[in-house]
Structure formats: structure tokens, C-alpha cells
C-alpha positions as CSV (number, residue, x, y, z in Angstrom):
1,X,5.5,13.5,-10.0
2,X,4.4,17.0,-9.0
3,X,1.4,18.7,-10.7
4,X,3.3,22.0,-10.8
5,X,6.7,22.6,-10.5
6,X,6.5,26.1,-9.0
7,X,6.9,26.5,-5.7
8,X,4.1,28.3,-5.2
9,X,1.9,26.6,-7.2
10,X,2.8,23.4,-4.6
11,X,1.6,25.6,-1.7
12,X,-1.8,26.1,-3.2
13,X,-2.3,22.8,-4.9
14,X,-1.5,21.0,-1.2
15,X,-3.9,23.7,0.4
16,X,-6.6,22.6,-2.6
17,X,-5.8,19.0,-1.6
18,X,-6.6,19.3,1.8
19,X,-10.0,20.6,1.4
20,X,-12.0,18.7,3.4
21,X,-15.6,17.1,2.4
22,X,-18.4,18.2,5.1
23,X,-19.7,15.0,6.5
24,X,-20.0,14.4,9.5
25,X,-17.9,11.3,11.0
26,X,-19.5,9.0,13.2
27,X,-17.5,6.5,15.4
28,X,-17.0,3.5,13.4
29,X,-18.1,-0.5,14.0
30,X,-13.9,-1.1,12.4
31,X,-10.9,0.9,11.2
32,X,-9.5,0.2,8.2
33,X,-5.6,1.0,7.9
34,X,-2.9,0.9,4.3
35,X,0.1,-0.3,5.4
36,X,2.7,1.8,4.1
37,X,2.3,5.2,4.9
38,X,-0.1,4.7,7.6
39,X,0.8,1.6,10.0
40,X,4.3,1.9,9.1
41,X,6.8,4.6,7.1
42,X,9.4,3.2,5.3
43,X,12.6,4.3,3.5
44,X,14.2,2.9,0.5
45,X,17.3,0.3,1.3
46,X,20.8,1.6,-0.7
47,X,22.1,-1.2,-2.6
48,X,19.2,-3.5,-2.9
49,X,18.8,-4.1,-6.4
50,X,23.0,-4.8,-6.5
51,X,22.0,-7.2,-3.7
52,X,18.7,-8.6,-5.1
53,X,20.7,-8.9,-8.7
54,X,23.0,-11.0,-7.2
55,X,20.9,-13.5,-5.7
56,X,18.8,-14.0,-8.9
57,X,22.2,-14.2,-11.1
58,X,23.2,-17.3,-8.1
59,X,20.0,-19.0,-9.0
60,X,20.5,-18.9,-12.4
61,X,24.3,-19.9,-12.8
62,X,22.8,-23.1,-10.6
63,X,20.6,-23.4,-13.0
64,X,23.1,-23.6,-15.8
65,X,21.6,-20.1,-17.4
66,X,24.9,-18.8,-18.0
67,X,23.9,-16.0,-20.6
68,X,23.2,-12.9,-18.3
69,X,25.7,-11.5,-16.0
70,X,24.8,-10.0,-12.1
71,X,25.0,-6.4,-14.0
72,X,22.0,-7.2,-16.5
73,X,20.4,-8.8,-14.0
74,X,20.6,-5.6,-11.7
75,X,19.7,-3.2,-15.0
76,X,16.6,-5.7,-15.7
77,X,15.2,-5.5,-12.1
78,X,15.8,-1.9,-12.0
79,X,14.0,-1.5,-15.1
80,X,11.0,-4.0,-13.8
81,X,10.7,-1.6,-10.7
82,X,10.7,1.9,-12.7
83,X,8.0,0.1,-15.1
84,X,5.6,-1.4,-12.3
85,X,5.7,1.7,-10.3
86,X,4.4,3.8,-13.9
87,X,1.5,0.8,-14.1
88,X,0.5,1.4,-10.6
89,X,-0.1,4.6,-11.5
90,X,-2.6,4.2,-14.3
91,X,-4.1,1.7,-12.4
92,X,-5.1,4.0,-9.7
93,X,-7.4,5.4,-12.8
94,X,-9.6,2.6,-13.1
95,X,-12.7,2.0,-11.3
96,X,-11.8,-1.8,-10.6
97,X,-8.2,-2.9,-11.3
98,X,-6.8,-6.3,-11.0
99,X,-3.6,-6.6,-9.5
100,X,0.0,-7.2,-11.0
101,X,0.5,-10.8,-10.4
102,X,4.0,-12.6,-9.3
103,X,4.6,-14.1,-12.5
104,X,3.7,-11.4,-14.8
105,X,5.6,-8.8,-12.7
106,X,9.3,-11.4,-13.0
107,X,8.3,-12.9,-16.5
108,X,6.7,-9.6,-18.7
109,X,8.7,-6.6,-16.3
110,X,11.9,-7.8,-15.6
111,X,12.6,-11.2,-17.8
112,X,10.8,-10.2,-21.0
113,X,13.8,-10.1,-23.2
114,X,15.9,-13.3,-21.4
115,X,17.2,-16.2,-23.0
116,X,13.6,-19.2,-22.7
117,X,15.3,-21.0,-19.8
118,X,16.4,-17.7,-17.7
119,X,12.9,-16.6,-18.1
120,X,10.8,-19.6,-17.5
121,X,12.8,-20.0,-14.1
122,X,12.4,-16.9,-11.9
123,X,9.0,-17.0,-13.5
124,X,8.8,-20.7,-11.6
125,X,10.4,-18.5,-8.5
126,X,8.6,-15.5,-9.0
127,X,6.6,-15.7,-5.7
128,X,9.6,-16.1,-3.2
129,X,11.4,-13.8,-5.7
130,X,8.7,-11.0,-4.8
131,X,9.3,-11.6,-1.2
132,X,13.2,-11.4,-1.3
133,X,12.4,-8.1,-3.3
134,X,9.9,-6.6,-0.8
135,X,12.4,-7.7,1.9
136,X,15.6,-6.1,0.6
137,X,13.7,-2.9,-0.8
138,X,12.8,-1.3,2.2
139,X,13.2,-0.3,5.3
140,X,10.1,-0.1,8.0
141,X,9.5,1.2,11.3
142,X,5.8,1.5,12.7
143,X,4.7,5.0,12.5
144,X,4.1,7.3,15.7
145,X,1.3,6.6,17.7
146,X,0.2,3.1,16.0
147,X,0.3,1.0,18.9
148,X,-1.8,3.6,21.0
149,X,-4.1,3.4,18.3
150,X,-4.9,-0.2,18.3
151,X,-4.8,-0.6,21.9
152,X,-7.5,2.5,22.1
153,X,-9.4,1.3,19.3
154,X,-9.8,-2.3,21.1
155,X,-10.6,-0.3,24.9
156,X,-13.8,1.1,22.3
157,X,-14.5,-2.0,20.9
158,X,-13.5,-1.0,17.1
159,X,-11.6,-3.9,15.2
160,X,-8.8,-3.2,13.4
161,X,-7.4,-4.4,10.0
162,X,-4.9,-3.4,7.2
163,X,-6.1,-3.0,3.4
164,X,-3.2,-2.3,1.6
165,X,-2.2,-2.7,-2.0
166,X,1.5,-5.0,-1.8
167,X,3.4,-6.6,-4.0
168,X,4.3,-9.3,-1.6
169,X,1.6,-9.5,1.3
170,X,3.7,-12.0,3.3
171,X,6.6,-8.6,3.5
172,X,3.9,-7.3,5.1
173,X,2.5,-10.0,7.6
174,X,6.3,-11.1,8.7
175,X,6.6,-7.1,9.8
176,X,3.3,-7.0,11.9
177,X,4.0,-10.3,13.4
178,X,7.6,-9.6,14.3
179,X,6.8,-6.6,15.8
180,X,3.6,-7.8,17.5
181,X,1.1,-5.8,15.5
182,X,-0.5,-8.5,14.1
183,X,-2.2,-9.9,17.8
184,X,-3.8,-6.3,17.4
185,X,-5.1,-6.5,14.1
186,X,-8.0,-8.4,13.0
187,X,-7.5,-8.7,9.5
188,X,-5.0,-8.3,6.7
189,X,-5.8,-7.9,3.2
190,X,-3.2,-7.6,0.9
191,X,-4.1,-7.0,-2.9
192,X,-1.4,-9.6,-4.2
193,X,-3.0,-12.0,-2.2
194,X,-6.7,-11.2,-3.4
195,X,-5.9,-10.6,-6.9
196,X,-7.3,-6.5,-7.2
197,X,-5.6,-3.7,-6.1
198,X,-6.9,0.1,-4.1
199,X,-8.9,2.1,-5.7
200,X,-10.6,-0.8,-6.5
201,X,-13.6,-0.8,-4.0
202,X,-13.3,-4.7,-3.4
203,X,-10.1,-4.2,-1.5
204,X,-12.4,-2.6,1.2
205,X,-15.2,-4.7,1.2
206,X,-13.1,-7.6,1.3
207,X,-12.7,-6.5,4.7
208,X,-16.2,-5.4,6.1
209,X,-17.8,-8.4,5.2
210,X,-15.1,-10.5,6.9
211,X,-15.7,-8.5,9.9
212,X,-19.3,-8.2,9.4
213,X,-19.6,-4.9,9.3
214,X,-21.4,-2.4,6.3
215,X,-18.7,0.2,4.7
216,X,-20.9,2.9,5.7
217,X,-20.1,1.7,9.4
218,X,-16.3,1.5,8.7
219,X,-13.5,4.2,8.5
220,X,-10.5,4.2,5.6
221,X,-7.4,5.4,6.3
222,X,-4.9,5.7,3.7
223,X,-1.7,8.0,3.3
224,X,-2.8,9.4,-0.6
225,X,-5.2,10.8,-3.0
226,X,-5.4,8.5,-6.0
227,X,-5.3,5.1,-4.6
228,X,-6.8,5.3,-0.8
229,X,-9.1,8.7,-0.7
230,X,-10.9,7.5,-3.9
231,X,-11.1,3.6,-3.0
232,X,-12.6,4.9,0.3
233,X,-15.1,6.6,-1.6
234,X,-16.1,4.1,-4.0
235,X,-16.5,1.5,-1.5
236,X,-18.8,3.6,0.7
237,X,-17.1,4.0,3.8
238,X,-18.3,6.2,6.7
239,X,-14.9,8.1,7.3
240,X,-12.3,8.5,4.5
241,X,-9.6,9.7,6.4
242,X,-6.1,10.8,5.1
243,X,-2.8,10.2,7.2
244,X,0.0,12.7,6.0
245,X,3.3,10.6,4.8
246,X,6.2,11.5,2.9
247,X,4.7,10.6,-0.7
248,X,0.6,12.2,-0.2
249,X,0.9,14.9,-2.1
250,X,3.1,14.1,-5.2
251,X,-0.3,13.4,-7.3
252,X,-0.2,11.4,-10.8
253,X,-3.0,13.6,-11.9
254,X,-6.1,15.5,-10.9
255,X,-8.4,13.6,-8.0
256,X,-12.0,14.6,-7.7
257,X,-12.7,13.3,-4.2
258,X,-11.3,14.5,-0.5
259,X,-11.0,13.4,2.7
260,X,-13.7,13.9,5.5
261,X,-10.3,14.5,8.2
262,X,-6.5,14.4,7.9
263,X,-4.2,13.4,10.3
264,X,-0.5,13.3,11.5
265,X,0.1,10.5,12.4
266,X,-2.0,7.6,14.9
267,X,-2.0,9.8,17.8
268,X,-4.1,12.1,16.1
269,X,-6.1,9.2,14.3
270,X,-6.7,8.1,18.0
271,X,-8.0,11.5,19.0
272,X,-10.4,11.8,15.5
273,X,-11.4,8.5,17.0
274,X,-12.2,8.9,20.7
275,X,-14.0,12.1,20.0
276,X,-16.3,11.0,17.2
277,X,-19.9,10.9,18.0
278,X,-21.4,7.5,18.4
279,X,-23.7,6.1,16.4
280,X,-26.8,8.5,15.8
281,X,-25.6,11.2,18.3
């Protein structure tokens, strides 16, 4: 949602938003990416709950859970999704979330009120059930300049990775393997598959230890405020660098911290990182 619905009022607040902190960036020992937003830029599917409904009602006419029809189904997934999205909001507040797990997200958001047996089996399925849902939710296309960026980063010797909150991490690995991005990367840490969630600071260090470098040596780039400028700054990174995407600047609520640098898209993240000082230059 917007934090002022004058017109005006979104010009200054986006021009208070990108305010800048006023360190200075060093080149960093690995660049950390989010996923949507930054690595990719996706666009919602038409038609996918209709078509996610339909598969769950299959399963559970197979089943023999005959007491829910494909529209129900649809209106309880729909109603899962609107609910998840308002709890991933408040837990952008929090200095250490957990993340929404598999289960709770099929059994508590969109089964809560089933019949026992309608329940207890997409709960059983909830993990392929996320997948499906991440699959049919989206599209995603790899964002300008991304494939420059990785290949430059590699020609300086900077690893790469992804730390991005996700519902369904595998979505997420199928898209940078089919499209080759995942040879470039070396690491992906998805919060459904480590059990917290950005802005908690463990999503990043996650990451720097497995590639053995401190957070003060590392560089954050995420596409918003509340989740990705403030878990860059909790964790401790060297560079907390915002990448513009469709969604940065509609704000839940008021976000102390800003970015050191904001950029376009990776063509411009490949510029902020071939001209960054080295080390104690």
C-alpha cells in the first residue's frame, strides 16, 4: 500500500526514500542478490488460482473428499494468498522472523475451515502444492543486464549468490538452472528452505559464512525498503544497495534505514561494481 495517497505527497516520499547513506562502498569479497526484483522481474499469471484450484479439487475428488467444489477451492486459495501476503508484511517488522512453512501456509491459510480429511491431505502435499503454486503464479524473465553482471563479477573474482525470501525455493532454482544462471551463481539461499525469512539478518549470513567471507566484506542487493535495505543493515554488510523494481516504493510503513547506492537495473550494478575502490584504497 502507499504511505500517501496524494500525488504529490508520492513524489516527495520516493525522493525521501532515496536518500542515500554516506559510506563509502568498497569492492566486495561476494555479491549478494534477492531474486525477485533484482535477478529476475516477474508478472502475475491471469488465471492461476482458477488453474491451481482445479488441480487441488483433482486431488481431492481422488481422494474421495467430495465436500468442496473447484470454486471453494479457488476462493480458499485466493484467500490463503491475500492473507500470507498481509503476514509477510508484519514480518518485515521483526528483528528475526521465522519463515511461513509449507504446511502451515496449506493447513492454517487456505484449509483452515475444510472438512478433517480435505485438510490433512494437501497438508500431506503441501510442499509440492507450494511448488505448483509458485509455478503457475508467475511469470519470470531475468532482468536487464544480469548475465553481464555475473560474468563481470566472475572476470573480478567476486562470487555471486541469491538470498531471497520464497515461498518455494525449488520455483526458484528450476528458473536459474533452466536459464543457465545457476553455473554463475555460487549459492542460493532460499528462506523456505532455511526456515527464517529477510529482514532477518541470518538470511545473509547464511551466505557469507558459506562463502567464507565477513558481511562487512559483502554487498546486498535487494529491490525494497522493509525486507532487503533493513536485513542488509542488520546483518552488517559493506554495500546495501537498492535495485529499482516495480514494487520498491509501495512501503508497508515507515523504514528508518537507506541504501548506500541505487540502481536500474544489473548494468548499472555492474558499473557501481567495476568502479568501486578496492579494498583500503
Amino acid at each position: 500500500m502507499s504511505l500517501d495517497p496524494n500525488p504529490r505527497g508520492d513524489l516527495d516520499r520516493r525522493s525521501d526514500l532515496n536518500r542515500l547513506s554516506d559510506r563509502t562502498m568498497r569492492r566486495p569479497r561476494a555479491l549478494l542478490l534477492d531474486f525477485g526484483g533484482v535477478l529476475v522481474e516477474t508478472s502475475r499469471r491471469p488465471g492461476w488460482s482458477a488453474a491451481l484450484a482445479k488441480e487441488v479439487h483433482a486431488l481431492l475428488s481422488r481422494a474421495g473428499c467430495h465436500d468442496l467444489d473447484a470454486a471453494a477451492v479457488e476462493t480458499d486459495i485466493k484467500a490463503g494468498a491475500a492473507a500470507d501476503k498481509c503476514w509477510k508484511d508484519a514480518m518485515s517488522r521483526p528483528y528475526a522472523p521465522p519463515e511461513m512453512t509449507h504446511t502451515a501456509f496449506w493447513g492454517d491459510y487456505v484449509a483452515a475451515d475444510w472438512p478433517a480429511p480435505a485438510r490433512q491431505l494437501v497438508v500431506a502435499h503441501a510442499t509440492p502444492l507450494c511448488k505448483r503454486m509458485g509455478e503457475l503464479r508467475q511469470d519470470r524473465a531475468t532482468r536487464p543486464g544480469i548475465p553481464e553482471l555475473l560474468d563481470g563479477a566472475a572476470a573480478l573474482g567476486v562470487p555471486c549468490g541469491i538470498v531471497s525470501n520464497a515461498l518455494s525455493g525449488a520455483v526458484h532454482r528450476d528458473y536459474t538452472e533452466a536459464t543457465g544462471l545457476a553455473w554463475k551463481l555460487a549459492i542460493e539461499v532460499y528462506s523456505d528452505e532455511v526456515g527464517v525469512r529477510k529482514p532477518n539478518p541470518e538470511m545473509i549470513w547464511i551466505a557469507t559464512r558459506a562463502l567464507g567471507v565477513e558481511p562487512e566484506d559483502a554487498w546486498y542487493v535487494g529491490d525494497n525498503f522493509d525486507r532487503d535495505v533493513v536485513c542488509g543493515h542488520r546483518a552488517g554488510v559493506g554495500g546495501n544497495v537498492l535495485m529499482v523494481a516495480k514494487g520498491t516504493y509501495d512501503v508497508p510503513y515507515e523504514v528508518r534505514y537507506r541504501p548506500d547506492a541505487v540502481v536500474d537495473d544489473g548494468h548499472g550494478l555492474l558499473d557501481l561494481l567495476t568502479t568501486a575502490a578496492e579494498g583500503d584504497e
